[in-house]
C-alpha positions as CSV (number, residue, x, y, z in Angstrom):
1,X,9.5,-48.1,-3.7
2,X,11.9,-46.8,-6.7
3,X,8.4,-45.0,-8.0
4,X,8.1,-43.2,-4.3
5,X,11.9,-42.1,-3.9
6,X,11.5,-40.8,-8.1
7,X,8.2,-38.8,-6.8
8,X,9.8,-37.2,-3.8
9,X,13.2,-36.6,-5.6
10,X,10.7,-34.6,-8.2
11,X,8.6,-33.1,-5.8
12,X,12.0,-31.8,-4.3
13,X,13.3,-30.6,-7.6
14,X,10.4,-29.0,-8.2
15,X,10.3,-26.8,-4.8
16,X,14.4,-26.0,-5.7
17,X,13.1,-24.8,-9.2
18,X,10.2,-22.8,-7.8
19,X,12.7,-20.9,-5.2
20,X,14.6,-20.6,-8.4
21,X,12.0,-18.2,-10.2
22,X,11.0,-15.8,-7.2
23,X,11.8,-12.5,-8.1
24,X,14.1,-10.2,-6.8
25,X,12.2,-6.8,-5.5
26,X,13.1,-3.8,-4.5
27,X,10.8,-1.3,-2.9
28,X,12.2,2.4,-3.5
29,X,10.9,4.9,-2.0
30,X,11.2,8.2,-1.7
31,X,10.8,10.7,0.7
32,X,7.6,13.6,0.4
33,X,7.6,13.1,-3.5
34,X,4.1,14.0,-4.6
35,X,2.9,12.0,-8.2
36,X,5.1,15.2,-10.2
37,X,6.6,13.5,-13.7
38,X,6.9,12.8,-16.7
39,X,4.8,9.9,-16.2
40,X,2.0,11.8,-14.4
41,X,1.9,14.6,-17.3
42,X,4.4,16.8,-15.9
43,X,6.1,18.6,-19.1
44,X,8.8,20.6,-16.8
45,X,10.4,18.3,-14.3
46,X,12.7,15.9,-16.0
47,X,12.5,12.5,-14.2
48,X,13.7,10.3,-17.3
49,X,14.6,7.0,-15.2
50,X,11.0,6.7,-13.8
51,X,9.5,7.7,-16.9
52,X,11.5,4.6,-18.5
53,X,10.6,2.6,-15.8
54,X,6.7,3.7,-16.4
55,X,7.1,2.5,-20.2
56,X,7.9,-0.5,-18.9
57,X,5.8,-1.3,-15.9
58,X,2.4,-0.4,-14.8
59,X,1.7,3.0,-13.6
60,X,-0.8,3.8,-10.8
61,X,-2.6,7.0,-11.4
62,X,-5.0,7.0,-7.9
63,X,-2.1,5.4,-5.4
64,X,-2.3,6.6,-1.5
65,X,-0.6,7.1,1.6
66,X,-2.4,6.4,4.4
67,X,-0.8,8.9,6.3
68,X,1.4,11.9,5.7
69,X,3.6,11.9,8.4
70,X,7.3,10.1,7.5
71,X,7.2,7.2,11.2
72,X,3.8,6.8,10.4
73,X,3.3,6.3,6.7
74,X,7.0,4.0,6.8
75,X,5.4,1.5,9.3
76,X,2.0,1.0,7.4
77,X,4.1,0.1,4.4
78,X,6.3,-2.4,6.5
79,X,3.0,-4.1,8.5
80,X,0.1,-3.9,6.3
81,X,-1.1,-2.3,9.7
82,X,-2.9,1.1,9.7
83,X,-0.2,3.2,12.3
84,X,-3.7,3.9,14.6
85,X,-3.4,0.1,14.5
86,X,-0.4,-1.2,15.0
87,X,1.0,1.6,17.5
88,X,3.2,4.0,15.6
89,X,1.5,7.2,16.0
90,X,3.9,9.7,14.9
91,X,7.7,10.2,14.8
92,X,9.9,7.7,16.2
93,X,13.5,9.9,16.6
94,X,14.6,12.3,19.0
95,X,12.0,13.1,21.8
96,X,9.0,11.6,19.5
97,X,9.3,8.6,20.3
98,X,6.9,6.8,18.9
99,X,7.5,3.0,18.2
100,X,5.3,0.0,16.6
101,X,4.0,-2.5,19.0
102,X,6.3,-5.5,19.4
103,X,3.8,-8.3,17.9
104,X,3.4,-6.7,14.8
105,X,6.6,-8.7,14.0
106,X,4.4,-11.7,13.2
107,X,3.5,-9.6,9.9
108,X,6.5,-7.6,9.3
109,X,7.6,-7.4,5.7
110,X,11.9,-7.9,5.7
111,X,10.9,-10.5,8.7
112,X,8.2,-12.1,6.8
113,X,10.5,-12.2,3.3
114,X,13.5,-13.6,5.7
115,X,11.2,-16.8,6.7
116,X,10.2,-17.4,3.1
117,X,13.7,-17.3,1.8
118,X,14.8,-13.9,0.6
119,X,18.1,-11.8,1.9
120,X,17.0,-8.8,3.1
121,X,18.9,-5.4,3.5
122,X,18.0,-1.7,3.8
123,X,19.9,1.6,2.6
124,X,18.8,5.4,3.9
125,X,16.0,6.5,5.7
126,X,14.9,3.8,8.4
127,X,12.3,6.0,11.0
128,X,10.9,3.1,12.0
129,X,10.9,1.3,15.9
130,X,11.3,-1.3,17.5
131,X,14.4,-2.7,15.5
132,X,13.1,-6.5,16.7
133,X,10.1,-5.7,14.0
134,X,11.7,-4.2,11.3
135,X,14.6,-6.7,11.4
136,X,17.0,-6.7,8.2
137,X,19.7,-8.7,7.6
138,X,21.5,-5.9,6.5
139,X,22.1,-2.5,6.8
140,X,24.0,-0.8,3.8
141,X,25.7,2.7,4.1
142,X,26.8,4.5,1.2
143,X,29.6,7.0,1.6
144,X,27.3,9.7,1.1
145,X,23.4,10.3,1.5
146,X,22.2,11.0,-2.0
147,X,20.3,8.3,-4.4
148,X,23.4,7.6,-6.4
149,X,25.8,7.3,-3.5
150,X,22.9,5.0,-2.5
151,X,23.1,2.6,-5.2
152,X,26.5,2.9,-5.2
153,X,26.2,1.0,-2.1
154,X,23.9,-1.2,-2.6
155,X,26.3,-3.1,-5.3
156,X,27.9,-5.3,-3.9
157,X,24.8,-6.8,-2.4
158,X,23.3,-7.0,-5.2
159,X,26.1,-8.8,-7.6
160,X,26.4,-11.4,-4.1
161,X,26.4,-14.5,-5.7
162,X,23.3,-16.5,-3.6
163,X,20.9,-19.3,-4.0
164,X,18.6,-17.2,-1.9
165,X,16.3,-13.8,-4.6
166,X,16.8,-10.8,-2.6
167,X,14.7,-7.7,-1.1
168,X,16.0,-4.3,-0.8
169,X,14.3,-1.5,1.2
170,X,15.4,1.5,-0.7
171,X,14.8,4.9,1.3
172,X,16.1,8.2,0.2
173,X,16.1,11.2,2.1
174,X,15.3,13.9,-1.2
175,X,13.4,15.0,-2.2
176,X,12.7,16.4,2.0
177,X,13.5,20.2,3.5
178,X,16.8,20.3,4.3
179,X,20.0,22.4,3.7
180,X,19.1,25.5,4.8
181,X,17.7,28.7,2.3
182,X,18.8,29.6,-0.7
183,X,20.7,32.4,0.1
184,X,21.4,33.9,-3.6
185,X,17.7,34.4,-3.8
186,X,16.5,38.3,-4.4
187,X,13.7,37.2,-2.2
188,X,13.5,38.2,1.6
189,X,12.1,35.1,2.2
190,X,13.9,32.9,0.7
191,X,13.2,29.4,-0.5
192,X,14.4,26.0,1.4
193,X,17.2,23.8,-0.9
194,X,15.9,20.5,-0.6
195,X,18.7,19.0,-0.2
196,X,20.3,21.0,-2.6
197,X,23.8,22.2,-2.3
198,X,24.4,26.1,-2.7
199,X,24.9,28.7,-5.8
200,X,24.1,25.9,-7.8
201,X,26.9,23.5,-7.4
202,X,26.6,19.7,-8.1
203,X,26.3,16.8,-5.3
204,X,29.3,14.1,-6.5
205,X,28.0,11.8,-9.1
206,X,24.9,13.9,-9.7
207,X,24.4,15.8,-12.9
208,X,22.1,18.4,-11.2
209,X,19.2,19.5,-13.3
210,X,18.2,23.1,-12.8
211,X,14.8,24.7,-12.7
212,X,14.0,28.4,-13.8
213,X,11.0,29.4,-10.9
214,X,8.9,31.0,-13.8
215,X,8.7,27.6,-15.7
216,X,7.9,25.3,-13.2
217,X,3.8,24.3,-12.5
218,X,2.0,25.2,-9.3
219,X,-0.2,22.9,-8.0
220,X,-3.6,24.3,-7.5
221,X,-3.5,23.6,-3.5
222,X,-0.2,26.2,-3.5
223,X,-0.5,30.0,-4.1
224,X,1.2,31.2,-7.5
225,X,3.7,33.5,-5.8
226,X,7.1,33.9,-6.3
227,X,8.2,32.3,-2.9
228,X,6.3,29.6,-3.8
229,X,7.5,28.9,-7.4
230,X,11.6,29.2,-5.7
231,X,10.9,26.4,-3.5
232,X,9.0,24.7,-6.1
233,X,12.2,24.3,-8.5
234,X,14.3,23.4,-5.5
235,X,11.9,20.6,-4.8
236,X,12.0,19.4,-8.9
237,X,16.1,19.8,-8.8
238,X,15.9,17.4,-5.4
239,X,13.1,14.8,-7.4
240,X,15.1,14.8,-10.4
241,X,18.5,14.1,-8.7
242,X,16.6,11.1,-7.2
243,X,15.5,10.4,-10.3
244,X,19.1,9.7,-11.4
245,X,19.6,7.3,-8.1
246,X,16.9,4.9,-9.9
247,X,18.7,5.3,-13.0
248,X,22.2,4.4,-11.4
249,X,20.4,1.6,-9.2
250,X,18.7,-0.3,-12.7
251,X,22.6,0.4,-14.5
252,X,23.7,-2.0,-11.7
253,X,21.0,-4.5,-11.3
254,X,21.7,-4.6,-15.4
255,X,25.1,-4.8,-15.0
256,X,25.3,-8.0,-12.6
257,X,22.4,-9.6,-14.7
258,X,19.6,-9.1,-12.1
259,X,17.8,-6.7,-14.6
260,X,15.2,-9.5,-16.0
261,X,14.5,-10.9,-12.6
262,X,13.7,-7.9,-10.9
263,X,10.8,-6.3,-9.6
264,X,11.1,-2.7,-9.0
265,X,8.2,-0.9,-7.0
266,X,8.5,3.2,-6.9
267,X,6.4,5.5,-4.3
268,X,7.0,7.9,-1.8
269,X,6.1,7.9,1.9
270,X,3.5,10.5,1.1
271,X,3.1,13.9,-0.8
272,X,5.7,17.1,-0.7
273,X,7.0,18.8,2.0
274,X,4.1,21.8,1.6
275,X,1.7,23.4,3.7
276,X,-1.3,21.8,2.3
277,X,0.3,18.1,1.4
278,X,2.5,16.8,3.9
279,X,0.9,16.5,7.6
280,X,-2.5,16.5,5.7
281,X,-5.0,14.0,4.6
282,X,-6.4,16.2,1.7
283,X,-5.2,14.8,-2.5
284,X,-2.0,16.6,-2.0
285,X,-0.6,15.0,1.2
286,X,-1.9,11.7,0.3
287,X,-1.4,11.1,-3.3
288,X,2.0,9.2,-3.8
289,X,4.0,8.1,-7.4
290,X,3.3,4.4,-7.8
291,X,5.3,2.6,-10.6
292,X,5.8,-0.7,-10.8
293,X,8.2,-2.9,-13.7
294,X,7.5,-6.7,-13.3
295,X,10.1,-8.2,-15.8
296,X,7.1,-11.1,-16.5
297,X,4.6,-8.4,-17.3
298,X,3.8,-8.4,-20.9
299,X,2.1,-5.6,-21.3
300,X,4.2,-2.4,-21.3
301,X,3.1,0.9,-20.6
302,X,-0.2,0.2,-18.6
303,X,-2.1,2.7,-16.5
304,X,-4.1,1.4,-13.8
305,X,-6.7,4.3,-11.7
306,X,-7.4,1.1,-9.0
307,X,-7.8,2.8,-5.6
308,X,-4.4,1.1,-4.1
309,X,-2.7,2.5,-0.9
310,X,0.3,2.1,1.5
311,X,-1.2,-0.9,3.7
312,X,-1.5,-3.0,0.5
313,X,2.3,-3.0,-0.2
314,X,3.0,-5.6,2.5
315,X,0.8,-7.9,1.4
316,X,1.3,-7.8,-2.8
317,X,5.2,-7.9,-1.7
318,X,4.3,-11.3,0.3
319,X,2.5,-12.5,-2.7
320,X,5.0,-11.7,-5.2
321,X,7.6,-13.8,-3.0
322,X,4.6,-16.8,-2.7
323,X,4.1,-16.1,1.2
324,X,0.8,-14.8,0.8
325,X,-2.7,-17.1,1.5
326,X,-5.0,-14.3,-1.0
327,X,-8.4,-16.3,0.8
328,X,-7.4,-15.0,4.3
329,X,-5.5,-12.1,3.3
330,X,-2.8,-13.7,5.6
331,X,0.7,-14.5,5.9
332,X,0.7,-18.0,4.7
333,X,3.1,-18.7,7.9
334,X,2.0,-16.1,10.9
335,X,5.6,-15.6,13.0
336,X,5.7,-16.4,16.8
337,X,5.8,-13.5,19.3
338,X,7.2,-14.2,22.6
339,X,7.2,-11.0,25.2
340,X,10.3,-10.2,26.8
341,X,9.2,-8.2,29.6
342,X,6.3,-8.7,31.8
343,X,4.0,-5.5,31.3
344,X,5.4,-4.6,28.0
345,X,2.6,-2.9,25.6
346,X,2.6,-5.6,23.1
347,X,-1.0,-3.9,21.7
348,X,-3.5,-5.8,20.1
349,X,-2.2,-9.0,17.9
350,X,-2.8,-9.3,14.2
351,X,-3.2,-12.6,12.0
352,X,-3.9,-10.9,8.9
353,X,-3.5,-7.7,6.8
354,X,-5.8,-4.8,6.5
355,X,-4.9,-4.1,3.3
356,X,-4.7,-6.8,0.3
357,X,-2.7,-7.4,-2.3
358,X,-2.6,-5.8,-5.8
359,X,0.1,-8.0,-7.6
360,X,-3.0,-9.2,-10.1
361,X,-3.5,-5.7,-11.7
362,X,0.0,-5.4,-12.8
363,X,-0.3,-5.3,-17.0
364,X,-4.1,-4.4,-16.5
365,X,-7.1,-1.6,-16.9
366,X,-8.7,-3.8,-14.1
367,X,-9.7,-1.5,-11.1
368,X,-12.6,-3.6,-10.3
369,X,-13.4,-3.9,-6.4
370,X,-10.5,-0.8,-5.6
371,X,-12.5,1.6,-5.3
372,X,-12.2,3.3,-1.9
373,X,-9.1,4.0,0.6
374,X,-9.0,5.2,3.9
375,X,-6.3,7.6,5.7
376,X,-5.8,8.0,9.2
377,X,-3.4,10.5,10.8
378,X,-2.9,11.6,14.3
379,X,0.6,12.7,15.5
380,X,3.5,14.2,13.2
381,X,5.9,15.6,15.5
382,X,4.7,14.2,19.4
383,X,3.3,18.2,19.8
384,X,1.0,18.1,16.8
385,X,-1.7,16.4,18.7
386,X,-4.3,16.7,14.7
387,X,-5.8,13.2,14.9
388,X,-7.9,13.2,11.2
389,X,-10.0,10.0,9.8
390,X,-10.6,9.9,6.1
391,X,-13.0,7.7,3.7
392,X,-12.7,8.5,0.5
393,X,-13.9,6.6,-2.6
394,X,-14.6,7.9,-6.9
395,X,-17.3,10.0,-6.1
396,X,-16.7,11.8,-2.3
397,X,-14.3,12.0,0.2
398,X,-14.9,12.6,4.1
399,X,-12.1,14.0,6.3
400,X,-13.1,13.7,10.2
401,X,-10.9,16.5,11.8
402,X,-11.3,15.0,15.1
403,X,-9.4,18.0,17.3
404,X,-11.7,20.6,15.4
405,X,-11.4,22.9,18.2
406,X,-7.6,23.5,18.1
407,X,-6.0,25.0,15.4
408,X,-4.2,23.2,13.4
409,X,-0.9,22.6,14.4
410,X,2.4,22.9,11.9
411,X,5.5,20.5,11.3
412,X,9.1,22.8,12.2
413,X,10.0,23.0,8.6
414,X,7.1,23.5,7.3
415,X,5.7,26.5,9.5
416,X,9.2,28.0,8.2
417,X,8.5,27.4,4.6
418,X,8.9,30.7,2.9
419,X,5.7,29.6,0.6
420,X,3.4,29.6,3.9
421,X,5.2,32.5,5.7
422,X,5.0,34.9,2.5
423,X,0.9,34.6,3.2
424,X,0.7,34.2,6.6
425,X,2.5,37.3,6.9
426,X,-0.3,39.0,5.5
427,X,-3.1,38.2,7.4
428,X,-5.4,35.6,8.1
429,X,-7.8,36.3,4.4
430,X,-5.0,36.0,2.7
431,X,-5.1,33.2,-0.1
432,X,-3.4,30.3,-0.4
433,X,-4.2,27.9,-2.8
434,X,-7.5,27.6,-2.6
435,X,-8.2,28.2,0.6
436,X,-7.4,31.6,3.2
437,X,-5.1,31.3,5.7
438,X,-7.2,31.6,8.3
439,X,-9.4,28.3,6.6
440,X,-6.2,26.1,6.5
441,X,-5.6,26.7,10.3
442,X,-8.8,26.8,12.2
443,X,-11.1,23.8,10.2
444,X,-14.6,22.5,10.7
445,X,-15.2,18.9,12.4
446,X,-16.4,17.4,9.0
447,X,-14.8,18.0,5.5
448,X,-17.1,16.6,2.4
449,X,-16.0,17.0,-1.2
450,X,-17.2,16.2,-4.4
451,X,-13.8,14.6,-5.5
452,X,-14.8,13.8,-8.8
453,X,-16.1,17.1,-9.7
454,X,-14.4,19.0,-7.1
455,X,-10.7,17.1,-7.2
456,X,-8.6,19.8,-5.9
457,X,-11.1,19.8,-2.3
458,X,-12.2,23.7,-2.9
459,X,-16.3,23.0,-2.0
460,X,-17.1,21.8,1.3
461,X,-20.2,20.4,1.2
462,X,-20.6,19.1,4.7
463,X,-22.7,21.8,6.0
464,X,-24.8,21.9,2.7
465,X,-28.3,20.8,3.7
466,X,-28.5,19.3,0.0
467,X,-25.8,17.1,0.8
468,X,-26.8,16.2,4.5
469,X,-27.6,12.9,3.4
470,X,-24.8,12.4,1.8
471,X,-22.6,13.5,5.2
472,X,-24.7,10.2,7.1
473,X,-24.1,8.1,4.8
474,X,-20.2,8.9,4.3
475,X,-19.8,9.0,8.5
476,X,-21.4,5.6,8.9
477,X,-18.8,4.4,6.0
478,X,-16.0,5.8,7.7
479,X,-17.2,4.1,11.5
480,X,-17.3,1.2,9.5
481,X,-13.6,1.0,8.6
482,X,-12.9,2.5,11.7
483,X,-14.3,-1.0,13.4
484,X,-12.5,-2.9,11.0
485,X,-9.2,-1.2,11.2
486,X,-9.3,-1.5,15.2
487,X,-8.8,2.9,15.4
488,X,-9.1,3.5,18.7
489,X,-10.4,6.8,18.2
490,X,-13.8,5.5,16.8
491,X,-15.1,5.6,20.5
492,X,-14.9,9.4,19.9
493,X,-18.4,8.8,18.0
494,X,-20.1,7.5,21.0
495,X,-18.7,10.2,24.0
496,X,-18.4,13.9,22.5
């Protein structure tokens, strides 16, 4: 008897030290920052924190929204749950009104962390719905809506003095359009702020980092015009200023001796606000910053290419709080749904994740078995009907432009964008980037590139008779995750 009571009080012990060790983690991320750093070779834009935090961590060089659209992309990383899946098609403010279907609460993240132990609590950008599935504990405000004013806010709970690790959604609103134009610039047209307050003044507690146009690098999918290269230093001085938010947040988590118990993961919701990134599923759009610092990781300074993406962050969040079953790729403890209305849309139930978790390759080259993604887009803003399927692995990537026969349709700030309008004002041959306007608008129904020759997407080879093969074998792919995925739109195959 005294041998069974010593066992259970050790087995008990043991359970209180195990709850102990789980990690603090905060997910920060960012909204439309494309992979532009230090850390991803950029020698212009100064993002200091990240690059520390890169030196420290693991850095992913081939990381992926599944979506870029801001509802959309937010409630993959939440669910695990491709947004064709789990029901948030586009937007979810104002007259959008999209919203997730109601049992996707079995897997939601801060609702999943909550049952296994963890305070949860969000700061900034929600765009998420229904509240019931993206249930935090807390809601933090910060007397302004900058990264620093941010953490700021964040500080007192962190330094909260609990037996329970703690989660923390962190959601800026920079490095987005906003603001209104520059209106010093010689241009005409002139180029957004990003968030960016006017003739160069500074936003309180930020030491704003200016950008000189001609210095700053154009991406190949962008034309090398002057409009474009003023908005393009807007958007670095917004990225940098966020930049210092991370640095403020890791001052406080260092400050109330959270520092070595803290996992940090950095990313974006999808690429930069940018004709030819955000709203689109080609490399510009989709490609996000991924940067993770695991205080148990011993080796610094790692860089990863595994083909990771936005539905795995659920998942490798569960695992790193031990609420993950890896066999099933499954909430260890799947959370009870009860309807509370008769005919509400509940869509389809889901027991496990359709992405997996990724919390292994941290401190390793191992990219074994990541090797493709798939993206999936279909509203932005509820009158941009654009539904687009992408499979995309090392060697080619398929886009599915399933509305082929409208033109494609533009986000408000973007159509505005004095980097589009500057081009489009000249006609459809125009150039921009590497396409004419006319080519970025009005697109065929398949898309195939050579992405590992062809990375910035300028060849399409889908109507090469040398690559017809090729195009079969990529569609049947892409129908294949389609199945798996539950997209309603793979019955498109079968009736037009």
């Amino acid at each position: 008897m005294k041998f069974t009571v010593l066992y259970l009080l050790s087995l008990f012990a043991a359970c209180l030290t195990q709850a102990a060790e789980k990690p603090n983690i905060i997910l920060f991320i960012t909204d439309d920052q494309s992979p532009i750093a230090g850390c991803y070779g950029n020698k212009v834009i100064k993002t200091p924190n990240l690059d520390a935090l890169a030196a420290e961590g693991t850095t992913f060089t081939e990381a992926f929204a599944t979506t870029a659209s801001c509802s959309a992309s937010r409630s993959v990383i939440l669910t695990g749950i491709q947004n064709h899946a789990n029901g948030q098609f586009g937007h979810t403010h104002d007259y959008h009104h999209f919203t997730t279907y109601k049992t996707m609460a079995a897997l939601s993240l801060p609702l999943q962390l909550a049952h296994h132990g963890y305070r949860t609590a969000t700061i900034g950008k929600y765009h998420v719905a229904p509240e019931s599935v993206y249930h935090f504990e807390n809601y933090l405000r910060s007397s302004f809506h900058k990264a620093v004013g941010m953490a700021n806010g964040c500080e007192s709970f962190i330094s909260e003095e609990s037996d329970k690790p703690f989660f923390l959604y962190f959601a800026t609103h920079d490095p987005h359009r906003s603001g209104g134009v520059d209106k010093t610039s010689p241009l005409t047209l002139k180029a957004n702020l990003f968030g960016n307050l006017a003739d160069k003044k500074h936003h309180k507690g930020v030491n704003e980092v200016f950008y000189d146009p001609n210095e700053v690098v154009v991406p190949e999918f962008l034309p090398d015009t002057p409009e474009c290269r003023e908005e393009i230093a807007q958007y670095y001085q917004s990225c940098s200023r966020v930049d210092q938010g991370l640095g403020r947040l890791i001052e406080i988590l260092k400050k109330h001796g959270k520092w070595d118990n803290t996992i940090i993961i950095f990313s974006a919701d999808h690429g930069m606000a940018f004709p030819g990134a955000k709203t689109t599923v080609y490399e510009a759009g989709l490609r996000v910053p991924f940067v993770v610092r695991d205080p148990k990781q011993k080796n610094k300074g790692v860089v990863n290419n595994a083909l990771i993406s936005h539905v795995d962050i659920t998942p490798t969040i569960l695992d790193m709080a031990g609420g993950y079953d890896v066999a099933k790729q499954a909430p260890k403890t799947l959370l009870k749904y009860k309807p509370t209305e008769k005919f509400e849309n509940q869509g389809h139930p889901a027991k496990k994740y359709q992405g997996r978790s990724w919390y292994g390759l941290l401190g390793t080259e191992e990219s074994d078995g990541w090797d493709h993604i798939m993206a999936s887009h279909t509203f932005h803003e509820i009158q941009m009907y654009y539904p687009m399927r992408v499979y995309r692995d090392r060697k080619y990537k398929l886009i599915w432009n399933i509305a082929h026969g409208l033109p494609y349709p533009f986000a408000s700030d973007l159509w505005i964008a004095s980097s589009w309008q500057a081009q489009y004002q000249q006609g459809k041959d125009a150039k921009y980037g590497n396409r004419t306007v006319d080519s970025y608008i009005n697109r065929p129904e398949f898309e195939l590139f050579d992405i590992q020759k062809d990375p910035a997407e300028a060849n399409n080879l889908a109507s090469d008779p040398a690559f017809a093969k090729v195009l079969e074998e990529y569609k049947e792919k892409l129908k294949k995750v389609q199945r798996e995925t539950r997209d309603p739109w793979r019955l498109k195959w079968s009736y037009e």
